[in-house]
Residue frames as qw, qx, qy, qz and C-alpha x, y, z in Angstrom:
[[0.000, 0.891, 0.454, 0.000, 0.00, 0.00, 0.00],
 [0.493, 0.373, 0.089, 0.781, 1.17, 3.54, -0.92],
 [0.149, -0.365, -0.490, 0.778, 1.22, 6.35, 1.00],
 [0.248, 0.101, -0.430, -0.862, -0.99, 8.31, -2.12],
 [0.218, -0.135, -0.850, -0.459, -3.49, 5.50, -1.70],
 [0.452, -0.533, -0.168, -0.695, -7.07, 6.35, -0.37],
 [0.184, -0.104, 0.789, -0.577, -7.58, 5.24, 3.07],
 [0.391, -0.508, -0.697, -0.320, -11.70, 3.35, 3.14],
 [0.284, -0.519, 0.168, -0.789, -14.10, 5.25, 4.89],
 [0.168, -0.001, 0.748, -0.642, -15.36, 5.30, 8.46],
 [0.027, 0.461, 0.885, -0.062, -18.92, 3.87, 8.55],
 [0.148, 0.703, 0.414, -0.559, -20.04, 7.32, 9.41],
 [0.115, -0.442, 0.463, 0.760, -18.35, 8.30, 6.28],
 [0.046, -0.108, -0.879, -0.463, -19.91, 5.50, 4.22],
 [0.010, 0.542, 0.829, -0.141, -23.04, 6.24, 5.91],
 [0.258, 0.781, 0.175, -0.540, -23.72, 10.46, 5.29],
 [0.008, 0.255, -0.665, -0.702, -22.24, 9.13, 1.43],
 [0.044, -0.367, -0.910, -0.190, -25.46, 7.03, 1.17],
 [0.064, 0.658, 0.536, -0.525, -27.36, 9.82, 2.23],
 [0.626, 0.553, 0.513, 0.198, -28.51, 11.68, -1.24],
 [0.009, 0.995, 0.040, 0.093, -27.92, 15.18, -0.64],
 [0.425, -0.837, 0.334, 0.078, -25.50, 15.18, 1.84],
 [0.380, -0.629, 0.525, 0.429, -23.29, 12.70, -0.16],
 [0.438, 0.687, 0.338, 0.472, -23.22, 14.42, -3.51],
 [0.039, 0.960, -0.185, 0.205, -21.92, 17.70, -1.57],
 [0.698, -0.523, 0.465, 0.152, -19.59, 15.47, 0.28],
 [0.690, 0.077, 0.521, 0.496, -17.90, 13.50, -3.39],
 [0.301, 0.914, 0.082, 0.260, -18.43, 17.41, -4.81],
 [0.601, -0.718, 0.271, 0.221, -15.93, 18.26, -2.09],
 [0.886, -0.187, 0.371, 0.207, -13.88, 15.55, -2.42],
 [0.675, 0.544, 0.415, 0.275, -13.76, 16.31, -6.09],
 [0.435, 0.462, 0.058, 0.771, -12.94, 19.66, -6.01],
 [0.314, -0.498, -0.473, 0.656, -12.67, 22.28, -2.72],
 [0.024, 0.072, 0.098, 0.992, -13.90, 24.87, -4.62],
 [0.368, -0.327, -0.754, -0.436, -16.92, 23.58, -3.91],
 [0.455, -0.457, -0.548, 0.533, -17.06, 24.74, -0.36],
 [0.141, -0.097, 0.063, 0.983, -17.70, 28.37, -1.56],
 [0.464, -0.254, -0.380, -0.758, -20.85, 27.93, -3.38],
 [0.522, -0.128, -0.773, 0.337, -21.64, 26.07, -0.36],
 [0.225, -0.358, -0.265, 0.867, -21.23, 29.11, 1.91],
 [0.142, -0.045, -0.259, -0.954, -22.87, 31.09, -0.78],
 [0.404, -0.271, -0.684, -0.543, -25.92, 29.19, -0.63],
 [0.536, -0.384, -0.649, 0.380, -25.93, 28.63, 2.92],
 [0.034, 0.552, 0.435, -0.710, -26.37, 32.32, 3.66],
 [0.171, -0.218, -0.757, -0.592, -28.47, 32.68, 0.72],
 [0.495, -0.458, -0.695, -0.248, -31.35, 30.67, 2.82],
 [0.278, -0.421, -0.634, 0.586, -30.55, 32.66, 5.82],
 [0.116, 0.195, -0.084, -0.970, -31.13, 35.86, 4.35],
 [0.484, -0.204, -0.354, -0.774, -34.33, 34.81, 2.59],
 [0.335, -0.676, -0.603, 0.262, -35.60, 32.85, 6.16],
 [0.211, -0.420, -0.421, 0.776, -34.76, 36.32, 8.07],
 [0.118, -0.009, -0.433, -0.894, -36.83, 37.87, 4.76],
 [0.524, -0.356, -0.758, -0.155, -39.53, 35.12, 5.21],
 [0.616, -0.443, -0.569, 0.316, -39.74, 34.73, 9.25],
 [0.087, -0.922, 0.045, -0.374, -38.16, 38.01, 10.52],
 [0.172, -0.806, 0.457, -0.334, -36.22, 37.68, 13.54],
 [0.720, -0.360, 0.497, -0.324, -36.77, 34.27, 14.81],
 [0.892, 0.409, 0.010, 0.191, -35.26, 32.68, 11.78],
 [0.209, 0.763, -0.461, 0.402, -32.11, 35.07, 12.83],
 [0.395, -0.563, 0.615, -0.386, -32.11, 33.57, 16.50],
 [0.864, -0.099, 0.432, -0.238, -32.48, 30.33, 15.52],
 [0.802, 0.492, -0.213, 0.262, -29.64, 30.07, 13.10],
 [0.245, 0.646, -0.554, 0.464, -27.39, 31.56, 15.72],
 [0.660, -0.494, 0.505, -0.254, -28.81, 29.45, 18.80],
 [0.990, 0.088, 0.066, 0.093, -27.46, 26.23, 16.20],
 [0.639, 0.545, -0.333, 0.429, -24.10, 27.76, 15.68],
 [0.486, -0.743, 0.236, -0.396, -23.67, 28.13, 19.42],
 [0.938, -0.199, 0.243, 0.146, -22.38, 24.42, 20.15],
 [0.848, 0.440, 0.048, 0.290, -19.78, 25.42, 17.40],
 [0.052, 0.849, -0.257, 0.459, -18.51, 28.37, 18.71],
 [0.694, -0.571, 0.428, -0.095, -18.20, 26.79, 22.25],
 [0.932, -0.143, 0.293, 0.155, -16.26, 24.19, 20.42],
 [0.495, 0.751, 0.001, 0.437, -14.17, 26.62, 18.25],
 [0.113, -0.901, 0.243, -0.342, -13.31, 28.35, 21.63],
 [0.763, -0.513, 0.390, 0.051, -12.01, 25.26, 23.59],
 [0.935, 0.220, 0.166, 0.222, -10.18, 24.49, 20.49],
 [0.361, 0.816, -0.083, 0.443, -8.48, 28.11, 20.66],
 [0.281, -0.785, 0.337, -0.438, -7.88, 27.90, 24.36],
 [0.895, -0.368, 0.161, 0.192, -5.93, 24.78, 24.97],
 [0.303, -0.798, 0.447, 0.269, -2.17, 25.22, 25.30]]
């Protein structure tokens, strides 16, 4: 085996590939990382037209889900 040669996914791996959406943006990835942009683009896209749609509570409820991330963004910034 070569170091160049794919590793086989993790179950979870093989399992959000079998999932339609999610892997088809996942082997877009894979494929090419520019693909993480239109990503992003779309992704606040749909916030802007919820907080268009919904008003406010489409605003607080996209930032109470990105809360767990942050807390885990900070413990990753604040270990030694």
């Amino acid at each position: 085996m070569t170091a160049l040669s794919p590793s086989a996914p993790s179950p979870l791996g093989r399992f959000l590939r079998a999932i339609p959406v999610v892997g088809r943006v996942i082997r877009d990835i894979e494929r090419e990382i520019d693909t993480v942009y239109y990503l992003v683009t779309i992704l606040v896209t749909a916030l802007v037209l919820a907080v268009q749609t919904w008003g406010l509570p489409a605003l607080v409820l996209a930032a109470l889900a990105l809360v767990p991330v942050m807390f885990v963004l900070l413990i990753i910034l604040a270990r030694p």
